[in-house]
C-alpha positions in Angstrom: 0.0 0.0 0.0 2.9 2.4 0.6 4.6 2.0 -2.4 1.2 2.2 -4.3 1.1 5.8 -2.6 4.3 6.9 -3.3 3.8 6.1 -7.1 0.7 8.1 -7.0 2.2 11.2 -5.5 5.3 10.9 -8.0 2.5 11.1 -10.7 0.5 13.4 -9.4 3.9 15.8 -9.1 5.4 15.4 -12.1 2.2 16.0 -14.1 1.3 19.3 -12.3 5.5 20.2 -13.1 4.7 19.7 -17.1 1.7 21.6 -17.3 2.3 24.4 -19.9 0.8 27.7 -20.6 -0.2 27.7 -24.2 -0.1 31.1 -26.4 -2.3 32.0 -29.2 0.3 33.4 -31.3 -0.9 35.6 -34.7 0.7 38.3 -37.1 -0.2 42.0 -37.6 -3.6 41.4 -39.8 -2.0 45.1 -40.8 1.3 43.5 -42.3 -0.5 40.0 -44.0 -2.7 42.7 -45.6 -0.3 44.5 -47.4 -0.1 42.7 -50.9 4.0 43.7 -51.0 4.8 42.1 -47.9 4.9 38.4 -48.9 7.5 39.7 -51.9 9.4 41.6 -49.7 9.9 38.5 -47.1 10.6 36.1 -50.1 13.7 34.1 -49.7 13.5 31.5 -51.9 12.3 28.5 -50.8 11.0 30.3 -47.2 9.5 33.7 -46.6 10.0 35.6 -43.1 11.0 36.5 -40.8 7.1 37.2 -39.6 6.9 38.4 -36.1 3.9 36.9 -34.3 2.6 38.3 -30.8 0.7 37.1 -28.1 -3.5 37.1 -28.9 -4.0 35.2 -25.1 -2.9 32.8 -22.5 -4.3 29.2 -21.8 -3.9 26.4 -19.5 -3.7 24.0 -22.4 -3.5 23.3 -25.6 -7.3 22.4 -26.1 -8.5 25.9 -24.7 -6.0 27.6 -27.2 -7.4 25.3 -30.7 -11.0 26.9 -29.8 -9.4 30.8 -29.8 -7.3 29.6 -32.7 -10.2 28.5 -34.6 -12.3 31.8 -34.0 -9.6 33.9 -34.8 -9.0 32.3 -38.0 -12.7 32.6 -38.7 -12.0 36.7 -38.2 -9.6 37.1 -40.5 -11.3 35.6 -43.5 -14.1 37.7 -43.0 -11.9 40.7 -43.2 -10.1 38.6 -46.0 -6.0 40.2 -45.0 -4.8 37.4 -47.7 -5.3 39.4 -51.2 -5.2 36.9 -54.3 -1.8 37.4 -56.0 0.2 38.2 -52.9 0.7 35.3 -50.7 -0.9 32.6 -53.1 2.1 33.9 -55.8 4.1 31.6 -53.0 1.0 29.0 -52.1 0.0 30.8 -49.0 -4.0 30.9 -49.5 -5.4 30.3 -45.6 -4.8 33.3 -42.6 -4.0 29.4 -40.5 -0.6 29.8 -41.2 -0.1 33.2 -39.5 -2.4 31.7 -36.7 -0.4 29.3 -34.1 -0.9 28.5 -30.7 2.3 27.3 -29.0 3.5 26.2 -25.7 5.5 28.6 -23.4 8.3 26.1 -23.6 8.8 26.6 -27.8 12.3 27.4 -27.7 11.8 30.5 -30.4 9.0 31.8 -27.7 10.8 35.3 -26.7 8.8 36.1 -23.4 9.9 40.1 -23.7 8.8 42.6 -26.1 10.7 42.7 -29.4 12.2 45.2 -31.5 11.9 47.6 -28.7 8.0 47.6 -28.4 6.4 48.8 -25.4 3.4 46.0 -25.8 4.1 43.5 -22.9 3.6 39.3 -23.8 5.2 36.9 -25.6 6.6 37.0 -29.5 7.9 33.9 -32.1 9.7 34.8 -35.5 8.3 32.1 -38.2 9.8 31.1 -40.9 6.9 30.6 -44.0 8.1 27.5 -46.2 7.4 28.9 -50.2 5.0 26.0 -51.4 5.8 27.1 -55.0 9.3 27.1 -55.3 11.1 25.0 -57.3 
C-alpha cells in the first residue's frame, strides 16, 4: 500500500510540473494585408521573418485550438490574404499566421521585441514557399 502511494504522488507531481501555458500566437492582420509584404519577405524556398505576438494565455492546448479556430474565422471575413500576394508563394489560408504554441517553444521570446512597449510573448516564423522549385 505504501509503495502504491508513493507512485501516486510521484505522478501526481510530475504532471502538475509539465503543465504548460499555451499562447495563441498571430501576425499583424496590418502586415499580411499588405499585398507587398509576402515579396518583400521572399527568400526563396521560405518567406520571413514574420513576427507573431501574443493574442492570449491558456492552461492547455485544447482551450487555445477553440481561440485559434475563431480567430481564423476573423480574418477571412476581413479577408487580409489578397489573391496574388501570398498565393504567388502557395499561402491561400490566414492558419498559417495563426499558431498556438506552448511557453516552452524554444523560439517563444517572453519580452517585447524590436523595442515595443506592448508587454507578452513573441515567435519569429519562418513561411516555407510551397511554389518554389
Amino acid at each position: 500500500m505504501r509503495t502504491f502511494l508513493t507512485i501516486t504522488l510521484i505522478l501526481l507531481l510530475t504532471s502538475s510540473a509539465h503543465a504548460e501555458t499555451w499562447y495563441l500566437m498571430a501576425a499583424d492582420i496590418k502586415v499580411v494585408s499588405n499585398p507587398h509584404i509576402a515579396d518583400r519577405l521572399y527568400q526563396g524556398s521560405r518567406l520571413g521573418p514574420i513576427q507573431l505576438t501574443s493574442q492570449g494565455k491558456f492552461p492547455s492546448r485544447d482551450g487555445c485550438e477553440p481561440a485559434r479556430k475563431r480567430l481564423i474565422e476573423e480574418w477571412r471575413k476581413q479577408t487580409p490574404i489578397r489573391p496574388g500576394a501570398w498565393s504567388r508563394y502557395g499561402i491561400s489560408s490566414p492558419s498559417e499566421f495563426i499558431r498556438c504554441v506552448p511557453d516552452t517553444d524554444p523560439h517563444l521570446t517572453k519580452s517585447p521585441a524590436n523595442g515595443e512597449t506592448k508587454e507578452g510573448p513573441s515567435l519569429e516564423i519562418y513561411l516555407r514557399n510551397r511554389r518554389a522549385r
